[in-house]
C-alpha positions as CSV (number, residue, x, y, z in Angstrom):
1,X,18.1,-2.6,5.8
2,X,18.4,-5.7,7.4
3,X,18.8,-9.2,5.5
4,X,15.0,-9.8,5.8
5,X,13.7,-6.8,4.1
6,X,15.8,-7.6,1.3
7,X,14.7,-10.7,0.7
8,X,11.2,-9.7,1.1
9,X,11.8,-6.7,-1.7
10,X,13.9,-9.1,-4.3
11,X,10.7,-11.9,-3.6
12,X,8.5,-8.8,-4.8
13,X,10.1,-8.4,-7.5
14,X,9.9,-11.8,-8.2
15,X,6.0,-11.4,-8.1
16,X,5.8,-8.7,-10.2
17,X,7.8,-10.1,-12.5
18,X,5.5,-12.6,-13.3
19,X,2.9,-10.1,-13.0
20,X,4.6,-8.3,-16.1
21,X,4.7,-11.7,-17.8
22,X,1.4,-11.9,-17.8
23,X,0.6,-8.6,-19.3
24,X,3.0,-9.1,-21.8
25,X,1.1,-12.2,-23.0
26,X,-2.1,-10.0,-23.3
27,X,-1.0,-9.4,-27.2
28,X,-2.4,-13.1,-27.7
29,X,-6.0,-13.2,-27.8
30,X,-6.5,-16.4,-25.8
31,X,-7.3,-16.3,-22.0
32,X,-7.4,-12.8,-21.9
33,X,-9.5,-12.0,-19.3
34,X,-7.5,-14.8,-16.8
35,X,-4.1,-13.1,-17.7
36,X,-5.4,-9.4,-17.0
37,X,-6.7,-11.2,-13.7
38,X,-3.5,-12.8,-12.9
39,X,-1.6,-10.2,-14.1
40,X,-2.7,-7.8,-11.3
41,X,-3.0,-10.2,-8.9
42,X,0.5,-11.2,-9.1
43,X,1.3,-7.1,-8.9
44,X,-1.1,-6.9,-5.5
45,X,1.2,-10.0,-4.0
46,X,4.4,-8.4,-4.8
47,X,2.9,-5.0,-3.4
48,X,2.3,-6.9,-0.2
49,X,5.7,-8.0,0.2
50,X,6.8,-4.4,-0.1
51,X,4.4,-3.8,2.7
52,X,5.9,-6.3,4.5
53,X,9.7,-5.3,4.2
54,X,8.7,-1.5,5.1
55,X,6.3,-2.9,8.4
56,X,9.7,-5.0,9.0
57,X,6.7,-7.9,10.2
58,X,3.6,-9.4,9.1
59,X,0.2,-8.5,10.4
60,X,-2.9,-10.1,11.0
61,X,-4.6,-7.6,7.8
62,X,-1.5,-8.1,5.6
63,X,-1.8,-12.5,6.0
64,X,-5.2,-11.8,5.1
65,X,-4.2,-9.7,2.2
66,X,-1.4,-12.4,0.9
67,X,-4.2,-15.4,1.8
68,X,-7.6,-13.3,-1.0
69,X,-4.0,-13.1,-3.5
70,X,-3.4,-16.9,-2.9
71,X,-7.3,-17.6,-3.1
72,X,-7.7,-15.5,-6.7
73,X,-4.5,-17.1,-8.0
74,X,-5.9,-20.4,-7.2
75,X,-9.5,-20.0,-8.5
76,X,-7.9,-18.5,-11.6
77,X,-6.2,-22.0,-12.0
78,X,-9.3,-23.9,-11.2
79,X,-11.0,-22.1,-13.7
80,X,-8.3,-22.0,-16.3
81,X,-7.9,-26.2,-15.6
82,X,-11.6,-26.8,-16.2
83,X,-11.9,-24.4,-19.3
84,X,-8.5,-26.0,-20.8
85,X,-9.9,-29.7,-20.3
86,X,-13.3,-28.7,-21.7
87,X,-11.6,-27.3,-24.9
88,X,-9.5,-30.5,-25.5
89,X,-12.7,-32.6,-25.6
């Protein structure tokens, strides 16, 4: 295993680490739905650098698999910013 794939499997975990975190804030009722969401869509990214460590290089389908991650993560925040603002008022 070369210095490259093991920085691309300790930056997974890294993902699904905060994947987990999410999940383990599911016991609070608040933002339920956004933190299932996130949760597994921090798992998928992770998953994708796994992919990306046992390829050993990135492909045109696995960019376009990291860029719908990046995309859900940030209409996730989009929707959590709006929702949060509308709740202070």
């Amino acid at each position: 295993m070369d210095l490259g794939q093991i920085g691309n499997l300790i930056e997974a975990l890294l993902w699904m680490s905060i994947g987990a975190a999410f999940f383990v804030s599911l016991r609070r009722p608040s933002w339920r739905r956004m933190k299932l969401a996130a949760g597994i869509t921090f798992g998928v990214f992770g998953v994708t650098d796994v992919v990306e460590a046992w390829a050993g290089s990135m492909t045109d389908w696995l960019i376009a698999w990291k860029a719908v991650c990046v995309g859900v993560l940030f209409v996730l925040l989009m929707l959590y910013t709006r929702s949060s603002r509308s709740k202070k008022r």
